[in-house]
C-alpha positions, 0 to 999 in steps of 0.5 A: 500508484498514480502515475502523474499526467506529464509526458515525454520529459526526462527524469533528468529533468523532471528531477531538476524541476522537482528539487527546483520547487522543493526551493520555492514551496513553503517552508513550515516550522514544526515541533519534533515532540508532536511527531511523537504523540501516543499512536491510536492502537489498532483495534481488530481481531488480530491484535485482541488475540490474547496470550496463551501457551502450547505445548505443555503447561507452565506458568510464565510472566512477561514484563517490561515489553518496549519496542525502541526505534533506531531509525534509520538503522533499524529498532529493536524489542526488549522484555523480562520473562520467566517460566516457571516450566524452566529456564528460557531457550529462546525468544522471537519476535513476531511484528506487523504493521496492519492487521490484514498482511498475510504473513507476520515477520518473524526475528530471533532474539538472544535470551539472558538466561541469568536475568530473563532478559529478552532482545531482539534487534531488527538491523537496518538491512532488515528493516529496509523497505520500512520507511519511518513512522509506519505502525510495528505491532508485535507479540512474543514467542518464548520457548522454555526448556521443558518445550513449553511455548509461550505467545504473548498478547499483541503489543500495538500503537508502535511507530517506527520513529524517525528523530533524526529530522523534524517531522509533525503528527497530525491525525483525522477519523480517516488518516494519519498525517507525517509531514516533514518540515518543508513540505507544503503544511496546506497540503495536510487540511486538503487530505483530511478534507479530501479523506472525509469527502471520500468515506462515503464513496470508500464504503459504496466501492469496497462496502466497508473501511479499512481494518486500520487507519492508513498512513501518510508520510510526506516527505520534503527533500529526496535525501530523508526520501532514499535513507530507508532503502538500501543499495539492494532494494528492489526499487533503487535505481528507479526515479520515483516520488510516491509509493503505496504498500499495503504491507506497510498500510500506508502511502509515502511521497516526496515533495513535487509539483505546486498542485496540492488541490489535485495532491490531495483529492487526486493522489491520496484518493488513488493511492489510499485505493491500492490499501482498499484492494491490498486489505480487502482482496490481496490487490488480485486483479491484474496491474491495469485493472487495479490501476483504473480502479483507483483513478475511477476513484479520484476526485480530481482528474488531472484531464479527460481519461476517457476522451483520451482513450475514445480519440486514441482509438478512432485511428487505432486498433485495440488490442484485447484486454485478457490477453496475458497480463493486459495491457502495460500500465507504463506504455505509451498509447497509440497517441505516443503518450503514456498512461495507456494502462491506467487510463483502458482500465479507467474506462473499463471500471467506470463502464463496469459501475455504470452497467452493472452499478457498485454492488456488481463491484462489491460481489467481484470484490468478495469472490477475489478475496474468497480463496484463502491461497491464490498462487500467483500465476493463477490470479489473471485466470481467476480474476477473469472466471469472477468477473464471468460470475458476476456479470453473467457473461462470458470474458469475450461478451464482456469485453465486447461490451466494454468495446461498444461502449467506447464506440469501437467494432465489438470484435476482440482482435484474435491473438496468441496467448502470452506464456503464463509467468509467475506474478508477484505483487510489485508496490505501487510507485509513481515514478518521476516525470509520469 
């Protein structure tokens, strides 16, 4: 999340003020049909994992797989199949939208056991938390009556579809681009631009690129924003204009401000930078570091990040990072402005990359993603022992580094610990008026 750079406004106001430039912006006529061109496949290991049958030997055949979207209301999958070890039990549905989540959705279907008719449907409910035109690459499971289990080959290049507005399709080496008729159509040519100019820096932080293309869907008034999400979502109730998920493999946002240059080279840049953490290392790390992670990635800085740390603390004590979780990305500094989080993580990456150079951050990267489970409550303790491996130093010498560097006293205030919570990996927002 980029958390924008307007302090102590309401999200009343701000609210007011972003609906009153949805009026002004320029509107563009698109065409539907080049919503719904023929999405590029997703070529990785995952999804070339080929059919094959467990649990006993039978001959099956599967045709006519199609994936049908009803957005907003959900979609659904249909096929034929027959075994020929028997008559089919049951069907399921396994989809994902990158190749990289952890963990595939898992739906029931209904079987015709007359015509070998398959069907599962993904109702609206289930579907929330999917906002349209993400990528639905899915495989079946079959079972037969014989116990026979068939897993067919991966189905990709699907898009949770929305027909219901007026949206338009672009597409560059780097990214995706869904755009709804009324927002600002500049916005797209800066992305790509932005995108292109960012590979290299991309490929020098992370050391590859993504294992997919990422998404971006840009929406133009706040009723197509909220139609997805349910009274339930975890998210509702919170004024926010954009969100990254590296569940989803794609960034969204409502239509705010007039700046597309800072838009393009500042938000897609950090937002884009949470998929790189989420795909590469399942985003362990806490809030404030990944948070300053993505902003030291930026192109465009919406003011001086560390100037306003290095002035906040010439009267103002500090207190340790490793404490707990760290410092909260949505509080105030001691100047009574916000950001306090993104900005202490911004200085501590670019002290880390400035000392120790991007292979220091690539070799902290590679040990994040070493473990093939991580619990949750124990990611800050790891985070912490990978950083002492890598830089060979121990937490309360890095940090006092990290402090000399910023020209305060190198002593780490002394401070209880925090009781240690279980962590779940929130998506990242932007809030209104932040």
């Amino acid at each position: 999340m980029r958390k924008q750079a307007i302090f102590l406004i309401s999200a009343a106001l701000v609210l007011i003020f972003m609906l009153s430039l949805i009026g002004t912006a320029q509107w563009q006529a698109t065409a539907q049909d080049a919503a719904t061109a023929t999405p590029t496949p997703e070529e990785t290991p995952k999804y070339d994992e080929p059919a094959y049958v467990e649990g006993g030997e039978a001959e099956w055949t599967l045709t006519d797989s199609t994936f049908i979207s009803h957005y907003p209301d959900g979609f659904q999958f249909e096929a034929f199949a027959k075994s020929s070890g028997g008559e089919i039990v049951s069907a399921s549905i396994y989809y994902s939208h990158t190749p990289t989540y952890p963990e595939d959705v898992r739906r029931r279907g209904e079987v015709d056991a007359e015509t070998g008719r398959l069907t599962v449907i993904v109702e609206g409910r289930e579907a929330d938390e999917i906002p349209p035109w993400v990528a639905i690459n899915y495989r079946w499971r079959l079972l037969d009556s014989a116990g026979t289990i068939y897993w067919s080959d991966w189905f990709v290049g699907n898009e949770y579809s929305d027909d219901t507005h007026e949206w338009e399709r672009e597409e560059s080496e780097d990214l995706i681009i869904f755009v709804q008729e009324g927002f600002p159509q500049s916005a797209v040519a800066l992305a790509f631009e932005a995108m292109a100019e960012a590979r290299s820096l991309y490929l020098e932080a992370f050391g590859r690129l993504l294992s997919y293309k990422p998404r971006m869907m840009l929406f133009a008034d706040e009723v197509t924003f909220e139609e997805w999400r349910s009274p339930e979502y975890e998210l509702r109730g919170i004024d926010f204009i954009g969100q990254a998920s590296g569940y989803w493999g794609a960034f969204i946002q409502l239509i705010y401000g007039n700046d597309i240059q800072d838009f393009a080279y500042g938000t897609v840049i950090h937002e884009i930078g949470h998929l790189y953490q989420y795909d590469l290392y399942e985003s362990r790390a806490p809030a404030w570091f990944t948070e300053g992670n993505s902003t030291y990635l930026e192109l465009s800085r919406q003011y001086d990040y560390e100037g306003r740390v290095r002035d906040a603390l010439q009267y103002a004590t500090l207190d340790s990072l490793f404490v707990g979780e760290g410092p909260d990305t949505f509080d105030e500094g001691p100047d009574g402005r916000g950001r306090w989080g993104y900005d202490l993580g911004y200085t501590f990456n670019k002290w880390l990359v400035e000392n120790y150079g991007w292979e220091a951050h690539r070799e902290l990267i590679t040990l994040l993603a070493a473990p093939e489970n991580l619990p949750g409550y124990e990611i800050t303790d790891y985070f912490k022992e990978s950083l002492e491996q890598v830089l060979g130093l121990s937490i309360s010498e890095i940090e006092s580094q990290w402090r000399e560097w910023l020209g305060i006293s190198g002593t780490v205030p002394t401070q209880l610990p925090s009781p240690t919570i279980e962590f779940r990996f929130p998506p990242t927002v932007t809030p209104f008026g932040q």
